[in-house]
N, C-alpha and C positions, 0 to 999 in steps of 0.2 A: 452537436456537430464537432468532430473532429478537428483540432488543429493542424494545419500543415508546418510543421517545423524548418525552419533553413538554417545552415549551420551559424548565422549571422545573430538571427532569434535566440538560441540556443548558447551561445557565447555569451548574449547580453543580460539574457535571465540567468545564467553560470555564475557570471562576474554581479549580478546583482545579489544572488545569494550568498556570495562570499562574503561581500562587502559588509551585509548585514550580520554575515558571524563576526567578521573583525571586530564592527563599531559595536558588537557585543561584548565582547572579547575588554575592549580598549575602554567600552564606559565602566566596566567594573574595575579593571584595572584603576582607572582614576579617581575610583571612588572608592579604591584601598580593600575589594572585597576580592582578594586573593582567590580564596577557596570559591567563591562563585566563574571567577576567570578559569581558575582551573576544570571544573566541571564543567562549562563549556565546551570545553577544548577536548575533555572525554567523552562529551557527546557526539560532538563533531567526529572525532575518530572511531568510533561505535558505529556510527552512521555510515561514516566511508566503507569500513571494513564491510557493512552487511550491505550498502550498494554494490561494493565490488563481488561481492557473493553472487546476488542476484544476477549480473552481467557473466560473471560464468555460468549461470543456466545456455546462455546463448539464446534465451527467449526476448528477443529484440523489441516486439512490439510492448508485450507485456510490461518489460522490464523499461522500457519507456515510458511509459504509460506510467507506472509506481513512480519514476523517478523526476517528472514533468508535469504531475499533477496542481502539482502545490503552486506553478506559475499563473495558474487561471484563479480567479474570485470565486470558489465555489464552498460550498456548506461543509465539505468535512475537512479534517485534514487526514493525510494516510504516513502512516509507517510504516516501514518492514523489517525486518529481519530473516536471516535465516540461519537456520541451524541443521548441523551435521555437513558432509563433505558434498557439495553441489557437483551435479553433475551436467551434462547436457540433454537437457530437455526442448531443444529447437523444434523438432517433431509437435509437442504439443504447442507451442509458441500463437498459435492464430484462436485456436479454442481456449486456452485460458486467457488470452485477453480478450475475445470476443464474450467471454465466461464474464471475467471481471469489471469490463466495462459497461454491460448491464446490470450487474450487480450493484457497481456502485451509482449507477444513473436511479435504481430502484430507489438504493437509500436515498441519495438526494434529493428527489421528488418526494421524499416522505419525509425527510428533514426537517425538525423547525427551525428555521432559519435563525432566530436570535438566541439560541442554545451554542454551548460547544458542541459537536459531534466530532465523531474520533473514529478513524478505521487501522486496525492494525492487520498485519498479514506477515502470517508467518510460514514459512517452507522449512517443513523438516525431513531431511535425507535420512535414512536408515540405509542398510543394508538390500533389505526386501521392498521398499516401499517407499512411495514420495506422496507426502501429505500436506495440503494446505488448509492454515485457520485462517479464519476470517471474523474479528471479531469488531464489533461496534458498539461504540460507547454514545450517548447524546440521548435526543429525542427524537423518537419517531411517532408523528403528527396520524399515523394508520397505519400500524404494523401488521395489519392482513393483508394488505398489498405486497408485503417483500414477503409474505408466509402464499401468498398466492403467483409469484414469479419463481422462488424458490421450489413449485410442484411441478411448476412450466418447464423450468430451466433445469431443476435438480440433478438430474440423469440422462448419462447417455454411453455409450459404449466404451468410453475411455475416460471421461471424468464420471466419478462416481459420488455425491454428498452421502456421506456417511452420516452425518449427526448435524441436526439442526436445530436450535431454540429461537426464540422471536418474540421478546416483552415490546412494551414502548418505548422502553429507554436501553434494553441490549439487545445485541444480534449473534448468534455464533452459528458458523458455519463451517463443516470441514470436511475435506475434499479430497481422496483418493485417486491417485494416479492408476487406471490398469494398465502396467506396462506389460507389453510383449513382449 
């Protein structure tokens, strides 16, 4: 089930995430591991730069969704990035997160819960073409269930899975845009 977000929620899970990069930040610092402080801090700004990427798609739900993830208890964690010049993809905004949202509920449900799992996702803008990976790191407890959603789900008029692999322990998926 979906969360209903209010701007109040939103602010407190903000301010909780920050806090926890600080007292990241601050315990290395105290413990004199300079180079670890610093590498924090270019994660954090790595991370900004490719949230704010994503929020120029103007894909709102989507990019909710990536970026609100991580507040709930749940089996994976996700990352994103993107690369090349973002554009506005609002238009697609409700199919790719109605895309991604069962994709990642697929994995979840297949997840072993006492593993790491890892979802990365990346949008790469070209010239000609908007393409997104999807890749998955951890273990998957029946990975013929995301090879049997992915036959369900794969295609449709405007999102189009171009390449797809699926062990127990990775997942890749990649997704072409047909723009008009």
């Amino acid at each position: 089930m979906k969360k209903e977000w209010n701007v109040v929620d939103i602010l407190r899970y903000a301010r909780h995430d920050w806090l926890n990069k600080l007292q990241l930040i601050k315990g290395n610092i105290a413990l004199n591991r300079l180079d670890r402080a610093n590498e924090i801090i270019e994660e954090i700004i790595i991370e900004a730069k490719h949230e704010s990427s994503l929020t120029n798609t103007k894909m709102n739900l989507f990019a909710g969704y990536i970026m609100t993830y991580h507040w709930n208890s749940l089996p994976l964690r996700l990352e994103v990035e993107v690369l090349g010049e973002a554009r506005d993809l609002s238009h697609y905004d409700k199919e790719l997160y109605e895309w991604l949202s069962s994709f990642v509920h697929v994995l979840e449900e297949t997840s072993d819960y006492t593993e790491e799992n890892h979802l990365s996702i990346s949008l790469f803008f070209d010239q000609s073409s908007v393409r997104f990976f999807f890749d998955f790191s951890g273990i998957l407890t029946d990975s013929s269930d995301v090879e049997k959603w992915l036959m369900k789900y794969g295609y449709n008029q405007r999102l189009q899975v171009i390449s797809q692999e699926v062990t127990t322990n990775e997942a890749s998926v990649v997704i072409e845009l047909n723009e008009e």
